[in-house]
C-alpha positions as a Markdown table, in Angstrom:
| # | Residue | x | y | z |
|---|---|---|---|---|
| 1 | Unk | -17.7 | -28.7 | -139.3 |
| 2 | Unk | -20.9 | -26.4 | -139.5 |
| 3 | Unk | -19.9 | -24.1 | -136.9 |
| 4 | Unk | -16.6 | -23.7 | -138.1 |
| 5 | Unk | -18.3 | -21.1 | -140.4 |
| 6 | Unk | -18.0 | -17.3 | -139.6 |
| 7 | Unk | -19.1 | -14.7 | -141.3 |
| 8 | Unk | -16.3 | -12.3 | -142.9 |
| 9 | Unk | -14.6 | -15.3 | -143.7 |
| 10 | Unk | -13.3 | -16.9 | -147.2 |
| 11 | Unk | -13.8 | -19.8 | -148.3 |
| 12 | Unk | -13.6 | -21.9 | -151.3 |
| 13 | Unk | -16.1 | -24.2 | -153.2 |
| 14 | Unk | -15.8 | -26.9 | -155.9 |
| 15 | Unk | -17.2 | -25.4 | -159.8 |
| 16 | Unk | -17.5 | -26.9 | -162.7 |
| 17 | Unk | -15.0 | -24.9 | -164.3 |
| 18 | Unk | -12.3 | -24.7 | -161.2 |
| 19 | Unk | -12.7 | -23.5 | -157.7 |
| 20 | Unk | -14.8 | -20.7 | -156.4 |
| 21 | Unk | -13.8 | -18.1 | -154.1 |
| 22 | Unk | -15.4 | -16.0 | -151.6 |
| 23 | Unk | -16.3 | -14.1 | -148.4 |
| 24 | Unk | -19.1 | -15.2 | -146.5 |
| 25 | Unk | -21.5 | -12.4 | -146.0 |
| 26 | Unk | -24.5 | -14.3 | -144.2 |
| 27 | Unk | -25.0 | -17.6 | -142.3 |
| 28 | Unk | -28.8 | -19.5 | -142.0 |
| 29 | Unk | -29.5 | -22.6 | -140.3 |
| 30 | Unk | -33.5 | -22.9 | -141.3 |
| 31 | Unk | -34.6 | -22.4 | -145.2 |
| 32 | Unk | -33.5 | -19.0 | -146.8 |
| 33 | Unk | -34.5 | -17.6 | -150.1 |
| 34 | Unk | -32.1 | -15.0 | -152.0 |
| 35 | Unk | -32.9 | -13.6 | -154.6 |
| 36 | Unk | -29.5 | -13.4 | -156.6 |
| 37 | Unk | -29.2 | -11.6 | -160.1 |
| 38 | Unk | -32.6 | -11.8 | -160.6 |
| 39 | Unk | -32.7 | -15.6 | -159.7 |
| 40 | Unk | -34.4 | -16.9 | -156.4 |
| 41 | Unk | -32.4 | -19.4 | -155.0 |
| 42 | Unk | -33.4 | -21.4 | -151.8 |
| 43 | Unk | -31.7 | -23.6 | -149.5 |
| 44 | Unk | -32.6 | -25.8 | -146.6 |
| 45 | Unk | -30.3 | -25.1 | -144.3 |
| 46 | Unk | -30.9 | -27.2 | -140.7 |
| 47 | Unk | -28.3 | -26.1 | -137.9 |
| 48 | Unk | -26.1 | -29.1 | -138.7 |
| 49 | Unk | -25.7 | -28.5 | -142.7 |
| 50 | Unk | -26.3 | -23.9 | -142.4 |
| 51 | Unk | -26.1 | -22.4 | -145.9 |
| 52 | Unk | -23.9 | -19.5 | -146.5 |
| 53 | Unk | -24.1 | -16.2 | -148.6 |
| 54 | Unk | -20.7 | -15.5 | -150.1 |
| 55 | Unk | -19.6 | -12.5 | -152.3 |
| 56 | Unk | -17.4 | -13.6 | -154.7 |
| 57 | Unk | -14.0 | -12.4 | -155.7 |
| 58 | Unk | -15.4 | -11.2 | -158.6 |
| 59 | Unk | -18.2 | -9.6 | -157.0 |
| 60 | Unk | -20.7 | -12.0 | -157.5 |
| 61 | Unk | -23.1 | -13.3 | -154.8 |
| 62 | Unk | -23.7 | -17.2 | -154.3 |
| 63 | Unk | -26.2 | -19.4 | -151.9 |
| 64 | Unk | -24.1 | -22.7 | -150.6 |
| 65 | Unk | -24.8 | -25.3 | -148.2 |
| 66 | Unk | -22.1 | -25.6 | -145.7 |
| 67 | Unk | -21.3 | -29.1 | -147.4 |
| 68 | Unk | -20.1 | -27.5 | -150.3 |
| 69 | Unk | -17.4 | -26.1 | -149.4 |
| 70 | Unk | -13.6 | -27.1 | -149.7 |
């Protein structure tokens, strides 16, 4: 499932309030910190779990693990 995620590509995620939305705009498979609206936010992100940066619908960047996704 991990490498089944390319960059330019939407996906969705599970929110407390619904489902999120987005394009991914970067893939990792060691740690990454991004520093998102002011917020560092880190992720481990082996080769077989990667974390992805996604640009939300609304604009909005988010950090994910690979796991998260729908």
């Amino acid at each position: 499932m991990p490498d089944d995620f390319h960059i330019a590509e939407t996906v969705g995620w599970n929110r407390g309030a619904g489902i999120g939305v987005g394009k991914i705009l970067g893939r990792f498979t060691s740690e990454v910190n991004q520093t998102i609206d002011g917020t560092e936010v880190e992720r481990n992100a082996p080769e077989d779990e990667p974390a992805c940066l996604i640009e939300r619908e609304d604009g909005q960047r988010v950090l994910k693990s690979s796991t998260e996704s729908i």
